[in-house]
N, C-alpha and C positions, 0 to 999 in steps of 0.2 A: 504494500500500500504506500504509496509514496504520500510526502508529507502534506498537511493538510494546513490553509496558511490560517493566522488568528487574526481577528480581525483587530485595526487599531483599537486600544483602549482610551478612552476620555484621561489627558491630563486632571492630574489630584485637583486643581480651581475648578475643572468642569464639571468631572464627579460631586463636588461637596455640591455644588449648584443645585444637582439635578434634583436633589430627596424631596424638593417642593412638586416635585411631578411625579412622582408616588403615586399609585393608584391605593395605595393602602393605607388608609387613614382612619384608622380604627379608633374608636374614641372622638373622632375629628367632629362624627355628625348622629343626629340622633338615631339608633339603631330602628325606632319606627320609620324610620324615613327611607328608609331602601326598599327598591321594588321589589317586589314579587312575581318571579317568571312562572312561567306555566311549562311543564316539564312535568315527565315520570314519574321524578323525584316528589312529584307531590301527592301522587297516588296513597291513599293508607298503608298506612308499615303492620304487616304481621308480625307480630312477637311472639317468643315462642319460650318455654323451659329447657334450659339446656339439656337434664335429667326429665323424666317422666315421673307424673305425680304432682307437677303445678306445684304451688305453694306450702302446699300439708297444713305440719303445724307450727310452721315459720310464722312471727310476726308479718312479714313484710319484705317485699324485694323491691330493689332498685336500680332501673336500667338504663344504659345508657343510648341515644339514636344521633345516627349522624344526618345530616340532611346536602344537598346538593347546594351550590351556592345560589343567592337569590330565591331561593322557593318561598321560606318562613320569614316574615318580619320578626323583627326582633322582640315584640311585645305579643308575640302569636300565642293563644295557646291553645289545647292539644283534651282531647273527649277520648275514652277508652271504651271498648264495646268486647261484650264475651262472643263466640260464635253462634250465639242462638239471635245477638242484636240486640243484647240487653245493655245497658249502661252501665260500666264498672268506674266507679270512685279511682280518682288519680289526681298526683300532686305536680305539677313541673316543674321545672325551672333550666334557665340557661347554662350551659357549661362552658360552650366558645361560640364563639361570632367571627364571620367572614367576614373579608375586608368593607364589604358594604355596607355589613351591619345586618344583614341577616344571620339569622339560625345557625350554628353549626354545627352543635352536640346542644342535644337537650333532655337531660335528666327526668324520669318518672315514677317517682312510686306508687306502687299497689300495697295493698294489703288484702289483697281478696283473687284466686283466680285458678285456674286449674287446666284447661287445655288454651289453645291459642287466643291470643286476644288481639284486635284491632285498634290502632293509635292512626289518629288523622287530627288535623283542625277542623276544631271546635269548642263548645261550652264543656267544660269537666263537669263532673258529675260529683256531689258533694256526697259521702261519706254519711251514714244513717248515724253512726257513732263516730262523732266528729275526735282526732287530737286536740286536747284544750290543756292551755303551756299559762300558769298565773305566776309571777315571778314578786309579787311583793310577798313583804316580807324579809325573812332570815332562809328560805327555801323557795327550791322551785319543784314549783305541785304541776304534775302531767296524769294528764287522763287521757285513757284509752277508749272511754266511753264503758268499757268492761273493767279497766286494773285502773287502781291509782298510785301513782309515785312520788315519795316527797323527797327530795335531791337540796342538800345541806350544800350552804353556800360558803360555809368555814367550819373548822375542825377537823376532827377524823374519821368523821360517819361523812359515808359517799352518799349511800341511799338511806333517808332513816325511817322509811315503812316502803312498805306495796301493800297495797289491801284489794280487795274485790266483796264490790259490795259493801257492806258493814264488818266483812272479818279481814283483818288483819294478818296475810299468807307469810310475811318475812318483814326484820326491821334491823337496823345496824347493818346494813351493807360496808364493807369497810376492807382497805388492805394489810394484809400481814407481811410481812419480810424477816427473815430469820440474819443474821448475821454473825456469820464464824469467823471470829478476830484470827484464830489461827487455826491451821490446815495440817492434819493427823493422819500421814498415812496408816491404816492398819484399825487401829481401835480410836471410833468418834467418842465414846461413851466415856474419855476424860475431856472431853473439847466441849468449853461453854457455849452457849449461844445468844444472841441478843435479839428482841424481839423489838421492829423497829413499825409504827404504827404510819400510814398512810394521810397526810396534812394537807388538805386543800390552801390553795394560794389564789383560784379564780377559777370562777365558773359564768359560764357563756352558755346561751342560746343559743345554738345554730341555724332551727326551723321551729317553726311553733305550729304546724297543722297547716291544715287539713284531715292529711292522709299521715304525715311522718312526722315529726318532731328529735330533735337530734341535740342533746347539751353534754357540752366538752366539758370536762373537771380538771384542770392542772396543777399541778402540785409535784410535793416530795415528801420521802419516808424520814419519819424526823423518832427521834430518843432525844431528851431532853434539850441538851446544847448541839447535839448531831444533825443535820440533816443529810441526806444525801440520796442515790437513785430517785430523780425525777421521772413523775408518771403523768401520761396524757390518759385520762379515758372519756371514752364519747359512749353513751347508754341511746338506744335508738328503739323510737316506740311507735306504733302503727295504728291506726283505727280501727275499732273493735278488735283488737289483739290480747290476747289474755297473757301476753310474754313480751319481753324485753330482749333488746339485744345487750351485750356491751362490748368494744374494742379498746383493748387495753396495751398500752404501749409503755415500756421503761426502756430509760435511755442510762447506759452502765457509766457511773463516774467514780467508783472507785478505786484501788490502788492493787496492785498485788504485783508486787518483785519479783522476778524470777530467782530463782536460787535459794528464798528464801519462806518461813513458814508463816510467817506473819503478813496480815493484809486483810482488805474486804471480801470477806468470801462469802457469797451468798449461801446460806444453807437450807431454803424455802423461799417463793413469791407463790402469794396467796390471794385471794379473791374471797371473805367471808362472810357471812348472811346467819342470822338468828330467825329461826323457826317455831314463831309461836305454836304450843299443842292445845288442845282442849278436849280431847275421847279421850277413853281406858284406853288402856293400853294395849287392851287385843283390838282395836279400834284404829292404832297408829300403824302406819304400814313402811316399809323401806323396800325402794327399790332402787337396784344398780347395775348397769347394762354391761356385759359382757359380751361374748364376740356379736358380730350382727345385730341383730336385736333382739338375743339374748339377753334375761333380764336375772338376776336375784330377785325374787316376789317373796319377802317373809314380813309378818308382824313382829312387832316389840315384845308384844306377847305372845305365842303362838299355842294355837289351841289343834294344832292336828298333829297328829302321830303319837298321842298319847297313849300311855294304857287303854284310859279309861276314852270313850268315842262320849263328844259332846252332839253326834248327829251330823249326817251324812250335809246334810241345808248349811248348817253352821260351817265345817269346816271350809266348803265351796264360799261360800260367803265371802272367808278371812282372805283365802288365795284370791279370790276375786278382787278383792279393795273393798269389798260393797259393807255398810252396815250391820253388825251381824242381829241377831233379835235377841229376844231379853232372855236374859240368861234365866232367866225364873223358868225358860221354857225349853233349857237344854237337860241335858241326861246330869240330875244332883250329884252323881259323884263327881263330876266334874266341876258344877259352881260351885260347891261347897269348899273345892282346893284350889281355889286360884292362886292365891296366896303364895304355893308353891312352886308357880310356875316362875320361871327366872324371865327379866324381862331385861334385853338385851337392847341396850341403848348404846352403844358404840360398833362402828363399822368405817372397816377401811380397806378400800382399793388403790394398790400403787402399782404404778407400769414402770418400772427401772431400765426397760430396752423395748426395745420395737419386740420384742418376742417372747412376752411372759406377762403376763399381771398374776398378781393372789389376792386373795378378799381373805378375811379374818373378821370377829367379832368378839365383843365382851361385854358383860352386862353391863360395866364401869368401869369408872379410872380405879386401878389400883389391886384390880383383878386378871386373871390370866385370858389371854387371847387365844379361839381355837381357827382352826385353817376353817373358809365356807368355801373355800376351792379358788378353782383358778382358769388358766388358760392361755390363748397367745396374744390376741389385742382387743383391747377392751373401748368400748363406744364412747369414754369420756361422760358417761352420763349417770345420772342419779335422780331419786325425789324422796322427801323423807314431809310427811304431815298424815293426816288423820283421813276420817269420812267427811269432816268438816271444813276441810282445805287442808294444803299442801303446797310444797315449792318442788319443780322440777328446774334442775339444772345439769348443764353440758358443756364442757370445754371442748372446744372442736380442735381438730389434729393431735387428739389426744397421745396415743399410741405413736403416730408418727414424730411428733416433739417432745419425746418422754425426756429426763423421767419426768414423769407429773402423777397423781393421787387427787382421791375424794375421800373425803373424812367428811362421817356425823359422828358428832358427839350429843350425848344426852337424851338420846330421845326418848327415856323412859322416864324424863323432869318434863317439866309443862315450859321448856324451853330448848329445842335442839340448837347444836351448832353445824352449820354446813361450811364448810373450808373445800373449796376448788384449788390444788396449787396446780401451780404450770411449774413449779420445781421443787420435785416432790423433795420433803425434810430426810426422807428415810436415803436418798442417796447420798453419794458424795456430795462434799461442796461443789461449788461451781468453781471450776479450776480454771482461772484464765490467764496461767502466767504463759510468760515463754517460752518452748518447747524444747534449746540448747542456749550453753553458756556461751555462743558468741564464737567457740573455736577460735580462740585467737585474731578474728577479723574487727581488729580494733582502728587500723587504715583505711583509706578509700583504695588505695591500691590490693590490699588484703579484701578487701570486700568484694571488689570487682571480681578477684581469681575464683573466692568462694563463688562466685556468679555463674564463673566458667565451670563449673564440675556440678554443682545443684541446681543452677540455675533460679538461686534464692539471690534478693538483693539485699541482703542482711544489712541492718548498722544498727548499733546499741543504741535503747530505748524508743526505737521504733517499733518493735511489735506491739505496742501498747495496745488494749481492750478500749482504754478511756473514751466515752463517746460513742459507742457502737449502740445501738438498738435492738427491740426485739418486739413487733407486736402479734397478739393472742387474741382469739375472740371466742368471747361464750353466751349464752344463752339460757334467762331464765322464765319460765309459766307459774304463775299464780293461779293455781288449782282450787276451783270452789268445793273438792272431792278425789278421794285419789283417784287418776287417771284407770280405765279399762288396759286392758295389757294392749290393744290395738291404738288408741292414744298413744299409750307412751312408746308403743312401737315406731306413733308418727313423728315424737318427738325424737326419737333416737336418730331416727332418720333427718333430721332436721339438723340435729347437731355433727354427724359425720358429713353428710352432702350438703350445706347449706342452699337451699334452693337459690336459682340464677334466671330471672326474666331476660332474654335474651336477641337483640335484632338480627334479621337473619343476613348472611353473607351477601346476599343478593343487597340490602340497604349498604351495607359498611362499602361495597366494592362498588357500587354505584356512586354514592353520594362521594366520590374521591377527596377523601379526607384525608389519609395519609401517602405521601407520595404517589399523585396521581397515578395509575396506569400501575404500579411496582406491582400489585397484583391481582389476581383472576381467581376463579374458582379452578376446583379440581378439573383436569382435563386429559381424559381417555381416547380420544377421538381416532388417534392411531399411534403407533405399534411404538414410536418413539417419545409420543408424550407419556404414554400408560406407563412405560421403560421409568423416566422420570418419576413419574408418579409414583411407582412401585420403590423409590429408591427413597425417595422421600417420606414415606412411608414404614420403609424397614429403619430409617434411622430413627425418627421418633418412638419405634414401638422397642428398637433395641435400647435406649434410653431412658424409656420407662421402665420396662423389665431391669434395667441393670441396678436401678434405684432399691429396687427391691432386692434382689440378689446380693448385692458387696452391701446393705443396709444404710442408706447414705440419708440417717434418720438423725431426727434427735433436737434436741432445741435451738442449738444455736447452727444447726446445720443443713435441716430440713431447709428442701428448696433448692440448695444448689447440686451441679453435677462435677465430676472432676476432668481433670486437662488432659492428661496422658495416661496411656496404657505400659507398660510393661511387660513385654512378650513374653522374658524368660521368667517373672513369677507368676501368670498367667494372674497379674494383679493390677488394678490402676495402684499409680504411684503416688497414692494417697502418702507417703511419707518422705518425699523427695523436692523437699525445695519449690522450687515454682510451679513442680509439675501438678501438684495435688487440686487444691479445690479451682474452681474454675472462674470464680468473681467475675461474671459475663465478660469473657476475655474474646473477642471477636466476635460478639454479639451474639450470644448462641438463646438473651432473651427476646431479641428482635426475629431472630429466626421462628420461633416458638409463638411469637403474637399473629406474626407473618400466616403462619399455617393455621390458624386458627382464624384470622380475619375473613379467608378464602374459604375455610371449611365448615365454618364453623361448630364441628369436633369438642365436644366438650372434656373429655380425655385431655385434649391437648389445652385447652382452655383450664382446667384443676392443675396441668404442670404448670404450666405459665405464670398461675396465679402464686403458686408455692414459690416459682422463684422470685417474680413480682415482690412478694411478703420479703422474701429473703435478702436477695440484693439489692434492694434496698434499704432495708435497715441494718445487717448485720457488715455487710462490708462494705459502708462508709460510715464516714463518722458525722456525728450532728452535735455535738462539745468540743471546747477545746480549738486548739489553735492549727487544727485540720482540719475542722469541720468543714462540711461542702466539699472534701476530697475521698475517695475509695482507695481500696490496698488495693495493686495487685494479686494477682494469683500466688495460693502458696499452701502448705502445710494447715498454719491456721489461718482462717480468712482476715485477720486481721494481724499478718506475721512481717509481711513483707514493705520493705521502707520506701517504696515506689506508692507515695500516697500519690492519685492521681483523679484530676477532673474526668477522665475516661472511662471510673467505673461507676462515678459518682453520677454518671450520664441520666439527664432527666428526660431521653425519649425511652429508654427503658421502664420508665413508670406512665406515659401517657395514655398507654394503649389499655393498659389496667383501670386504669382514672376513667378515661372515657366512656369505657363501657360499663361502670357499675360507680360512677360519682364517688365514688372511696376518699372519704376525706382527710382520711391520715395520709393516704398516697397523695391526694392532695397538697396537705402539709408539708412533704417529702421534696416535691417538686418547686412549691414556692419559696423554700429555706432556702433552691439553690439560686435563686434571683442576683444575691452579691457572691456569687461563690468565684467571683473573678478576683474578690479582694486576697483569696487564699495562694495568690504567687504571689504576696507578701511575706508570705510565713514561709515557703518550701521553696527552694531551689532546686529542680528538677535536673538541672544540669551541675551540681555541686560536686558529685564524684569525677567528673571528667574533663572540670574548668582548669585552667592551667594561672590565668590571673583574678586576683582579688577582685571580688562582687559586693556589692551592698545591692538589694533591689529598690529600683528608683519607680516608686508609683505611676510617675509618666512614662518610665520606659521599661514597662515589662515584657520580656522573651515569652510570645505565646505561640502554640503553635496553629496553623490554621485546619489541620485535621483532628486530633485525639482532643484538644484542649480546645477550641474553639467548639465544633462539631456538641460539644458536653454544656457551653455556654450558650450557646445559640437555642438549643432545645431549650431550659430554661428560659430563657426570654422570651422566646416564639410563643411560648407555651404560657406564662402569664402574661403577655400581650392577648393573646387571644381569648383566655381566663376574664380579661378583665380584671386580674387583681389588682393590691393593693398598690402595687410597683409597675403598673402596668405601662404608665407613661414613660418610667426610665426603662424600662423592658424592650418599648416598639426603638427609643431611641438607639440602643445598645445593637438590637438587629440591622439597621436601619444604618447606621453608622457602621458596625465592623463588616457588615457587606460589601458599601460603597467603599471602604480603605482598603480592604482583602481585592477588589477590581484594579484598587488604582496600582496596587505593586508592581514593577516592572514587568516581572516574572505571574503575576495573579497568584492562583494557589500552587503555581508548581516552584511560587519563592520557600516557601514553608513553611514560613513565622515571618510577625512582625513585630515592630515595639507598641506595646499596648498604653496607653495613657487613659488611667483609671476612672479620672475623673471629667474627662471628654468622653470617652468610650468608643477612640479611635485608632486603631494602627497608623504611625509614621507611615508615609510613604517612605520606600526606598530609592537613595540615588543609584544605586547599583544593582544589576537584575543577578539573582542567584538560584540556583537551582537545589531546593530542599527536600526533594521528593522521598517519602517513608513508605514501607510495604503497608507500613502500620494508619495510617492517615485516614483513610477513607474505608475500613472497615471497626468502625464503631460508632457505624449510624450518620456518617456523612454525605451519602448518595440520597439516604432515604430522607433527609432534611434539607438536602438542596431539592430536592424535584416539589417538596412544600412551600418552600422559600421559591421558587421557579415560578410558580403557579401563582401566589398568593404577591407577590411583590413585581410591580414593574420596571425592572433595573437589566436592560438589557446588556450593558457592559459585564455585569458583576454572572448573569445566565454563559455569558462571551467565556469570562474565566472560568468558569467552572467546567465549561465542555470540552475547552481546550487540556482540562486535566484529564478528563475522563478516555480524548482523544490519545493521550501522549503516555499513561502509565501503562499499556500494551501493548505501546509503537516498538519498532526496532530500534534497536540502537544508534541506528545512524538518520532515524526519521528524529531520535531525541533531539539527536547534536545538528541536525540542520535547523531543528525551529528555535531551540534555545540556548547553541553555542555549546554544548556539551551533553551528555547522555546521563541518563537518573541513577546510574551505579547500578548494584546487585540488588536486584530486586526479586520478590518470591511474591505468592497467592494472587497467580493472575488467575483463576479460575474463579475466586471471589470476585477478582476487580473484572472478568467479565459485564458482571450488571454493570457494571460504568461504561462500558460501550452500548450494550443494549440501549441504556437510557440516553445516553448522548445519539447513539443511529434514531434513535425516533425524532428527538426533539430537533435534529439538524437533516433529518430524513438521506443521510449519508450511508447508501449500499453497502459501500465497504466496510464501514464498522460494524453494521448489523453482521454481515460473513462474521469478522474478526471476534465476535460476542461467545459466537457458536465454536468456533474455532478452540480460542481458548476456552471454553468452559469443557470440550469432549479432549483435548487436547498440550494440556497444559499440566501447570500441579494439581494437586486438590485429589481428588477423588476419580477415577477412570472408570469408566466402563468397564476395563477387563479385572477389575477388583472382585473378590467374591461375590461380595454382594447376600453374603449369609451367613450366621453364625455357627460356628463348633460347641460341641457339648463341653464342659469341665466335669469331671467328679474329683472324690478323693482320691490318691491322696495329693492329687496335683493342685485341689484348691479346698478352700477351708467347708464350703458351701457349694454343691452342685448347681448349674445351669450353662448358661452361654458366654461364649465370647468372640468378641469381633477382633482379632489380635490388628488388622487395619485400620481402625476405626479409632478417628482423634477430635477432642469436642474445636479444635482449631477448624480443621478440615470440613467438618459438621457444620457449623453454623455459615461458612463461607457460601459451601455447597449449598446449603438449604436456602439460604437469601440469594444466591446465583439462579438456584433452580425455579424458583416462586416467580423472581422477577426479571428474566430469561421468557420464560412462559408467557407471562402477561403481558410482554412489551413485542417479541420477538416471537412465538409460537406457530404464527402463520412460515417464519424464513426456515424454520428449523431444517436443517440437512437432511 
C-alpha cells in the first residue's frame, strides 16, 4: 500500500479559533429546545429480563435505554405498558444528553413486572403505593406504601426501624467492624479484637419517588478517638415493595507493614439488624439457605420428632411457618413438657472458601454448638421472626466473595440479632501486606532487572492496600409472617441473581451510543463469520469455566481474571510478578461489554458486571495521594508501583453505568473528573529519567494514548452526565482535542506538555515520533469514533486517522510520511480495528484489505490455533478440567475487540 498523504493540519492560532464552531454545545442551550426527528429510533423499546422470572421478589429494577440522537427532547418523558397493554408504574430520568440536547440514556425504574414490557413517550403511570421520602426532622422516614423506614441522620444506627403496618419487622440497623491490632499466625484465640461501630457524617437524598427513592449514608467506623475505614451506603426502596435494597461500599485506609505483625487488620465487616419477637417460641421460625434454594426450615422450639407426636396438623404446621393451634388441642403429653424442650436461639452459617459452608446451632451464649450440616455454596440468605412478622435477609455473591457468615443471635429472647458479615470473624484476618521483602530491589536500576525476570515493577512502599475499595450488596423483606418455602424460595432467588430489566441489543446497536458502527449483532451468515463467531464464543465460555476451575473467588478478588498461562505447570501464573491478576490490562472489560452490547447474553453480562464491581474498586485507588490512579497487573492487585490512569480508565465503568444507572459506578467515574491533577504526585517516567525532574503543573508529560485515552472518558462522560464539573469537563475534551490536532506529528507525536490549569497540550516546535504498541489498546479507538461523531473538529478526526492509517503501515510507508518508522512494534491484530474504522470513515479500499489482513494474518490469535481445550486431571493439576495452554487474557481481549469490531465495520469485505 503505498503511503497515504495527511492532510495539512490548522496552525495552533487557527485550531484555538475554531472550538466557537463546535457543533457540541452541550449545556450551551436548553435541552427542550432540540428537535425531535422522526426515525426508528422512536419506535417503543421492548424491555426484557435478562434471566427468566421478571422481577420475583426483588424490590425493584432499574434500566438503563439509549436512544438515537435527536429522537427525545430532553424534558421527554416515557409511559410503560405490560404485554397485555396494561399501564405499568415507572420512574425516569436523564443519564446523558446528545450534543443537541436530546435524550441519550435514560434511566427507568419498575417495581412491578414479569415478562416483557413496552417503554415509548408518554404520560407514566403513577404507582397505586406511591414512595413517600419526609426528611424533617432528626430522620429520614421512606415509605413503600407497604414497609416503613426511619434512616438516622447522625450517630451509629443507619436504619432505626422498618415496620409494616403497625409491627415493627427490624430496628438498629447499624455497622460492625472487628479490628485485629495484630496478626497471629496459627492460634487467633490469644489475638484481641476491637469492635469499631459505624458513624454517620451525612446523609442525602438521592430520589424521593414515585416508583424509587435512593439515600446515600456517608461516614466512618469510629472507637472512641479512632476513626477510620470510611463507608458509602445507599438503601434503595420501591413502591409497594415489602424489601429494601442496600449497597455498601468501604474504602480501606488503614496500615499494615509488611514484615511485620502489627497493623489494621480487619477481622469482621458486618451489616446488623435487631429483630423484634413477639410468638412462643414454637411460633418463631429460622430459616437459612443453603445450596440453590435449599433452605434450613426449623423453629426455636421445635415440636417434631419427639417421642411423644403432638399431631400429625401440628407438626406440618411448625415446618410450614404457619401458626400452629392451641396447644390445649395437641396430644397432653406433649403441652404439658414444653418446658423441656430446649429452645435454640443461636445459628451460624460461614463460607470460608468458595467450596464448603457448615451451619451449627446452640441454645445460647455460653453453651456448646452442634454441627446442622453443611455443604458447598450456600445462597447468602437467611430470615429469623415469628407468624407475626419476620426479616428476611441476603448478601449477594455470597459464596463467590467468601469468607462471609450469617449469625442470629437470641432468638429465643423477645429480641434477635441478625449480623450479615461480608468478612466473616471466624476467618483469618484480612491480610493485606506485601507479598516479598523487596529482594534487594532497593535501586531503580535493581528494580528494572527485577522487571526483566518477573516482570513485577516492584519499588518499596508501593504495594500499599491504602485507598483501595470494595462494594457489596444485600437485601432485606419485612415479613408481615414467615414466608411459605416458595416465597422465600423467590427470595433466595433474588439475592443470588438479582433481577436485571434489560434493553434489547437491537436498541443499544441502533441508537449508536458507543463508538458508532464498533458493533453489530451476532452474525452466522456464512462459513467465515460463524468461524469468528465460534471463536468468540469458545473464549468467553473458556473464561468463565476457568473462573470456576483455578477458583479465582473471594472478596477482594472476585471479578477479575489472570494474564498468563504457564504451560509447564499446566497453571496461570497466579504467583509471578506481572503475570498474575489481570487489572483490565488490554481491555479484556471493554471486550466483555462489547459482547454483551451485540448479544445481549446475560452470562456475559453477570461476568462483566463482577469485573465492573471489581476493577473498579479494588485496583484503583480512591484515598491518598494516588487516588484516581490503578496498579498494574501483578500478584496482588494492588502490588505493583506502575500506578496508572490506564486502569483507572473510566470507559471501563460507563457501559455498566449506562445500562442499570448504578450510582456508586457513578460515583467511581465522577471522582475521576480531576484525576489529571495525579501527575503531580507520580512520575511515570522516574525509573528511567537520567536528569533531575520537579513536575511543573503547566508542563506535565502526558501521554496521548494510555493516559489521555483514561482522561478523556472521564470528561466525555461527565460532560455528557451533566454533572457537577461538567462545564470544566466539555472544556478539558474540547481543548486536549484541539492541542493533540495541532502537534506536529498529531497523535503519532505521543505526548504532550499538559498545562493543568488551561487544560491544554503545548504545541510542539519539533515533530516527533512516539508511537507505543500500548496506546491505542485501552479504549482509545472506541473513544475517538465517540468523540468523531459527537464533536465537529475535523482537523483533530485528520489526526487520528492518520494514526490509525500508519501503526500497520510498513516501515518504509512510516518513514516516508513522518521522516522515520514507529520502531518494534507488536498487537497488530488488535490495532487491526484501527484500520477497519479508519477504511470506513475515509472509505479507503486499501485499508479495509489491510484490517483483514492483519487481523487472519499477523500476531494475536490464528486460525490455525486449536481452537479447543485439553483435559487436566491429577496428578498434573491440583483440580481436574480444561486448558487452553494458547490462550492469553492479552491476546483475548485484542482479538475479541478486533473480532466485534472487524465484523461491524468490515463484514461485508471479509476475504
Amino acid at each position: 500500500m503505498s503511503p497515504i498523504p495527511r492532510r495539512s493540519l490548522l496552525k495552533a492560532a487557527a485550531v484555538a479559533g475554531a472550538a466557537a464552531q463546535f457543533s457540541w454545545a452541550l449545556g450551551a442551550r436548553d435541552a427542550a429546545a432540540a428537535p425531535r426527528a422522526e426515525s426508528a429510533g422512536e419506535d417503543p423499546v421492548t424491555l426484557d429480563w435478562l434471566e427468566d422470572g421478571g422481577l420475583g421478589a426483588a424490590p425493584g429494577s432499574t434500566v438503563g435505554v439509549p436512544w438515537p440522537k435527536g429522537v427525545h427532547r430532553g424534558d421527554q418523558t416515557f409511559a410503560l405498558a405490560d404485554a397485555d397493554g396494561r399501564a405499568v408504574p415507572i420512574q425516569s430520568w436523564p443519564l446523558a444528553y446528545w450534543p443537541d440536547g436530546s435524550l441519550k440514556w435514560t434511566a427507568h425504574a419498575v417495581s412491578s413486572g414479569t415478562g416483557k414490557l413496552t417503554l415509548a413517550a408518554g404520560t407514566p403511570a403513577a404507582p397505586e403505593k406511591k414512595v413517600t421520602v419526609d426528611q424533617r426532622g432528626g430522620t429520614v422516614d421512606i415509605s413503600t406504601g407497604v414497609i416503613a423506614a426511619r434512616i438516622a441522620k447522625s450517630g451509629a444506627t443507619l436504619v432505626k426501624s422498618v415496620t409494616r403496618g403497625s409491627t415493627e419487622i427490624a430496628r438498629n440497623g447499624r455497622l460492625v467492624l472487628l479490628r485485629q491490632p495484630e496478626f497471629a499466625d496459627g492460634d487467633q484465640s490469644t489475638v484481641r479484637t476491637e469492635r469499631f461501630d459505624g458513624a454517620i457524617d451525612e446523609v442525602t437524598v438521592e430520589q424521593a419517588g414515585p416508583v424509587r427513592a435512593v439515600v446515600r449514608v456517608d461516614g466512618r467506623h469510629r472507637k472512641g478517638h479512632r476513626s477510620w475505614l470510611p463507608f458509602s451506603i445507599r438503601l434503595y426502596f420501591y413502591a409497594g415493595a415489602d424489601s429494601f435494597r442496600m449497597v455498601h461500599t468501604i474504602t480501606y485506609d488503614g496500615t499494615q507493614e509488611p514484615g511485620r505483625a502489627s497493623g489494621d487488620f480487619i477481622r469482621g465487616i458486618g451489616v446488623r439488624f435487631t429483630v423484634p419477637l413477639r410468638d412462643e417460641s414454637y411460633d418463631r421460625h429460622i430459616r437459612i439457605g443453603g445450596e440453590g434454594t435449599g433452605l434450613l426450615r426449623e423453629a426455636v422450639k421445635g415440636i417434631t420428632g419427639l417421642r411423644r407426636d403432638p399431631g400429625a396438623a401440628v407438626q406440618a404446621a411448625q415446618f410450614a411457618g404457619e401458626k400452629l393451634p392451641d396447644p390445649a388441642t395437641w396430644d397432653q403429653r406433649v403441652t404439658t413438657r414444653l418446658q423441656y424442650i430446649p429452645e435454640w436461639g443461636d445459628y451460624t452459617l460461614s463460607q470460608l472458601s468458595a467450596d464448603g459452608f457448615a451451619l451449627r446451632k446452640r441454645t445460647k451464649k455460653g453453651y456448646g454448638w452442634i454441627g446442622a450440616g453443611g455443604g458447598r455454596r450456600a445462597s447468602g440468605f437467611g430470615y429469623v421472626g415469628g407468624v407475626s412478622g419476620g426479616l428476611s435477609f441476603g448478601l449477594r455473591d455470597f459464596w463467590e466473595k467468601h469468607p462471609a457468615q450469617l449469625d442470629i443471635r437470641d432468638a429465643h429472647t423477645d429480641a434477635a440479632e441478625v449480623t450479615l458479615w461480608l468478612w466473616s470473624p471466624e476467618a483469618q484476618p484480612m491480610d493485606l501486606r506485601f507479598y516479598h521483602d523487596g529482594m534487594g530491589q532497593d535501586t531503580f536500576p535493581e528494580q528494572l532487572e527485577g522487571l526483566n525476570i518477573t516482570y513485577e515493577d516492584y519499588e518499596p512502599e508501593f504495594g500499599t492496600p491504602y485507598g483501595i475499595a470494595r462494594t457489596s450488596e444485600l437485601l432485606f423483606w419485612a415479613n408481615e409472617s414467615t414466608p411459605s418455602a416458595e416465597k422465600l424460595a423467590e427470595q433466595v432467588e433474588a439475592v443470588r441473581v438479582l433481577p436485571q430489566l434489560a434493553a434489547p441489543p437491537k436498541q443499544l446497536i441502533g441508537a449508536k451510543v458507543f463508538g458508532p458502527g464498533l458493533f453489530s449483532a451476532p452474525d452466522r451468515s456464512t462459513p467465515a463469520k460463524a468461524k469468528i463467531e465460534d471463536h468468540l464464543d469458545f473464549l468467553f465460555t473458556y473464561y468463565k469455566d476457568q473462573v470456576e476451575m483455578r477458583r479465582w473467588y473471594g472478596f477482594w478478588d472476585y471479578g477479575d481474571i489472570m494474564h498468563t498461562y504457564d504451560t509447564a505447570r499446566h497453571q496461570w501464573r497466579y504467583d509471578v510478578g506481572g503475570y498474575a491478576w489481570d487489572n483490565s490490562e488490554l481491555s479484556p472489560d471493554l471486550w466483555l461489554w462489547y459482547a454483551y452490547l451485540r448479544s445481549g447474553r446475560a452470562d456475559i453480562f453477570r461476568f462483566a458486571e463482577a469485573m465492573t464491581r471489581h476493577t473498579g474498586e479494588v485496583d484503583v485507588y480512591h484515598l491518598g495521594k494516588w487516588a484516581g490512579l490503578g496498579t498494574r497487573h501483578g500478584v496482588q492487585h494492588w502490588a505493583d508501583s506502575a500506578k496508572q490512569q490506564r486502569i483507572a480508565n473510566t470507559t471501563y465503568r460507563r457501559y455498566y453505568y449506562f445500562l442499570t444507572a448504578d450510582e456508586r459506578v457513578g460515583d467511581l467515574m465522577h471522582a475521576n473528573v480531576d484525576s489529571d491533577e495525579t501527575f503531580l504526585a507520580l512520575d511515570p517516567l522516574r525509573k528511567i529519567r537520567t536528569e533531575p525532574y520537579t513536575p511543573d503543573r503547566h508542563a506535565l508529560s502526558i501521554g496521548f494514548g494510555t493516559d489521555w485515552s483514561g482522561l478523556v472518558s472521564a470528561w466525555l462522560t461527565e460532560w455528557e452526565r451533566r454533572g457537577p464539573k461538567g462545564e470544566k469537563a466539555k472544556a478539558r475534551v474540547l481543548s486536549t482535542m484541539e492541542t493533540i490536532a495541532a502537534q506536529p506529528n498529531g497523535f503519532v507525536q505521543g505526548s504532550g506538555l499538559y498545562d493543568l490549569d488551561t487544560g491544554k497540550f503545548a504545541i510542539a516546535e519539533e515533530p516527533v515520533v512516539g508511537v507505543s504498541h500500548l496506546s491505542a489498546v485501552f479504549g482509545l479507538n472506541e473513544l475517538c469514533a465517540e468523540l468523531i461523531d459527537l464533536v465537529d473538529m475535523p482537523v483533530f478526526n485528520e489526526a487520528y486517522y492518520d494514526y490509525c492509517r500508519y501503526f500497520n503501515a510498513t516501515k518504509a510507508q512510516q518513514t516516508a510520511r513522518y521522516g522515520s518508522n514507529f520502531g518494534s512494534l507488536i498487537l497488530f491484530q488488535g490495532h487491526s480495528r484501527l484500520d477497519a474504522y479508519a477504511a470506513v470513515q475515509t472509505g479507503d479500499d486499501q485499508l479495509a484489505d489491510r484490517a483483514w489482513d492483519k487481523f487472519y494474518h499477523s500476531d494475536g490469535y490464528q486460525e490455525s490455533a486449536p481452537w479447543r481445550t485439553e483435559k487436566v486431571t491429577g496428578p498434573t493439576a491440583p483440580v481436574a478440567g480444561d486448558e487452553a495452554t494458547w490462550v492469553s487474557t492479552n491476546d483475548t481481549a485484542l482479538y475479541g475487540l478486533a473480532a466485534i469490531e472487524n465484523l461491524a465495520l468490515l463484514g461485508h469485505r471479509m476475504p
